[in-house]
N, CA and C atoms as an extended XYZ file, in Angstrom:
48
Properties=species:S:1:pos:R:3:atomname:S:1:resname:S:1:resid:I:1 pbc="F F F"
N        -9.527        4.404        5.850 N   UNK     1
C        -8.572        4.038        4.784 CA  UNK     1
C        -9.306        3.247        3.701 C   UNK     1
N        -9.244        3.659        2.348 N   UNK     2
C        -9.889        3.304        1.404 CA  UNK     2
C        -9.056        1.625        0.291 C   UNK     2
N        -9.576        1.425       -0.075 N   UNK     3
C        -8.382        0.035       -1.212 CA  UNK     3
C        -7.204        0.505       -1.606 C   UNK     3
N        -7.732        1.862       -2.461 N   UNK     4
C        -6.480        2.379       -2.581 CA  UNK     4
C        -5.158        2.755       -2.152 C   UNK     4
N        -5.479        2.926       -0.684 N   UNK     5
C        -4.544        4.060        0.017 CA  UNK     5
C        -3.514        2.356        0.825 C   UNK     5
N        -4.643        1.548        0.735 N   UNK     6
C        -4.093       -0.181        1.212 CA  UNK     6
C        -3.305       -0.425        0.358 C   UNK     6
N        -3.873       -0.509       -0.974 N   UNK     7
C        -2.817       -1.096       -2.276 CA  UNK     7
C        -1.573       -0.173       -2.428 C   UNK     7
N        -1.978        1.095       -2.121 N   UNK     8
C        -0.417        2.083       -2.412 CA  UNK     8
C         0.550        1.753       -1.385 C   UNK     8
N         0.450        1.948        0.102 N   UNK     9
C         1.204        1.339        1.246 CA  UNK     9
C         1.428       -0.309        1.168 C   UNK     9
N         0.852       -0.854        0.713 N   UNK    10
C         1.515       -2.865        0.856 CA  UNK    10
C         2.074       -2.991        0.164 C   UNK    10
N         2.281       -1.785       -1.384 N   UNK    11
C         3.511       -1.953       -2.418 CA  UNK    11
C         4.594       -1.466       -1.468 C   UNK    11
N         4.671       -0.052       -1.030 N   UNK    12
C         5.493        0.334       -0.469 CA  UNK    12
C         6.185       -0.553        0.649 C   UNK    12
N         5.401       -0.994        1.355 N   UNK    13
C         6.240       -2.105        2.520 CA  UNK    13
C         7.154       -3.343        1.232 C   UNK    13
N         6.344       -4.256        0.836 N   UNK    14
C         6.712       -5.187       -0.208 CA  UNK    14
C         8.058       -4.495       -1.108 C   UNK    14
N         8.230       -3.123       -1.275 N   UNK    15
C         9.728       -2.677       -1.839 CA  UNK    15
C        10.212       -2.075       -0.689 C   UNK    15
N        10.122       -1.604        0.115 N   UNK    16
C        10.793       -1.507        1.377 CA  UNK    16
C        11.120       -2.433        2.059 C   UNK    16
């Protein structure tokens, strides 16, 4: 798993 794919999913939790 790359920064990116971290930063896209911890937004998603954080609005979920």
């Amino acid at each position: 798993m790359n920064a990116l794919q971290y930063m896209y999913i911890s937004s998603l939790l954080m609005v979920g």
